[in-house]
N, C-alpha and C positions, 0 to 999 in steps of 0.2 A: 704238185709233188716236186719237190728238189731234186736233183742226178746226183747221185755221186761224182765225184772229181778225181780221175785218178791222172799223176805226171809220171810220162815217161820218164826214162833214166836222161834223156840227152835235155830233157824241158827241164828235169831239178840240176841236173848242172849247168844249167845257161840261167839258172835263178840264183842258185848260189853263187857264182862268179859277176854274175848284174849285181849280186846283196854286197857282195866283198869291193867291187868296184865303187861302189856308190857309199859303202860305210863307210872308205878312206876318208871321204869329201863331207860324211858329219851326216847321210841321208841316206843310210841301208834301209832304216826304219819306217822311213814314207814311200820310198819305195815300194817293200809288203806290204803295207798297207795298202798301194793304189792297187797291187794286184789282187792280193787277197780280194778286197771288195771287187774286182772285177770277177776273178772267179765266183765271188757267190752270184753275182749277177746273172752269168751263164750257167752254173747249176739252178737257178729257179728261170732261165729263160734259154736257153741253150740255142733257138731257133730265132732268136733277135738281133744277132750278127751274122754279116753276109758270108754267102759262100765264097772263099776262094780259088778254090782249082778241087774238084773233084767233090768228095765229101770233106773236106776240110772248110771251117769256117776260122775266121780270122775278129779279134776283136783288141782294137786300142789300149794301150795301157795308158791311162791321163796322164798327163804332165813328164812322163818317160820317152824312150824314144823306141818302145817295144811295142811288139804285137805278141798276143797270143794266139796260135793257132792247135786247132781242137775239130774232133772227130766226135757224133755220138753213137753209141752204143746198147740198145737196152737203155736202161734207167743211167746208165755211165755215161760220162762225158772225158773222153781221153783227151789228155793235152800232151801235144807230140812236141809241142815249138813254144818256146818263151825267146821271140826272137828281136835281138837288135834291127833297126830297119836301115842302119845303114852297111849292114852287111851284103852281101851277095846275093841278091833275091833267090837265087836259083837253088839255093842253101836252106831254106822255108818248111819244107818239108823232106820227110825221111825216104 
C-alpha cells in the first residue's frame, strides 16, 4: 500500500526556489524528476531511509545536493524539509 505524500508549506517552497534555481542553468526539469521519483520511492517504502533525529527520516536526492526529510503518519508521509545540505544543518528541521 502507497502513503500519501503531503509537503509542508516550508518543503514546497525550498522545492520551488531549488526548481527556479536550477531552471536558470537549463535543469529545473530533472531536478523534479529526481525528486518526484524519490518521493514515490518513499510513498511505497517510507521505512527504507534512515532515521535522523527523532521521528524524522532523511533520504538523498540523486545527483542534487538535497535531502528530503519526512515524518510518517497514519497511511501519510509528511515532508517537512526539502533541504539544501550545504546549509546550516541545525536548520533541517522545523
Amino acid at each position: 500500500m502507497a502513503f500519501n505524500i503531503t509537503l509542508s508549506n516550508t518543503a514546497s517552497e525550498q522545492l520551488t526556489e531549488a526548481f527556479l534555481w536550477y531552471e536558470k542553468r537549463g535543469k529545473g526539469n530533472s531536478l523534479l524528476k529526481e525528486v518526484y521519483q524519490l518521493l514515490d520511492t518513499i510513498s511505497e517504502n517510507p521505512k527504507l531511509f534512515p532515521i535522523d533525529f527523532g521521528e524524522y527520516r532523511r533520504a538523498k536526492v540523486p545527483k542534487y545536493p538535497y535531502i528530503i526529510i519526512y515524518f510518517t503518519a497514519t497511511n501519510n508521509v509528511v515532508v517537512t524539509s526539502v533541504f539544501h545540505t550545504k546549509q546550516n544543518p541545525d536548520k533541517r528541521f522545523p
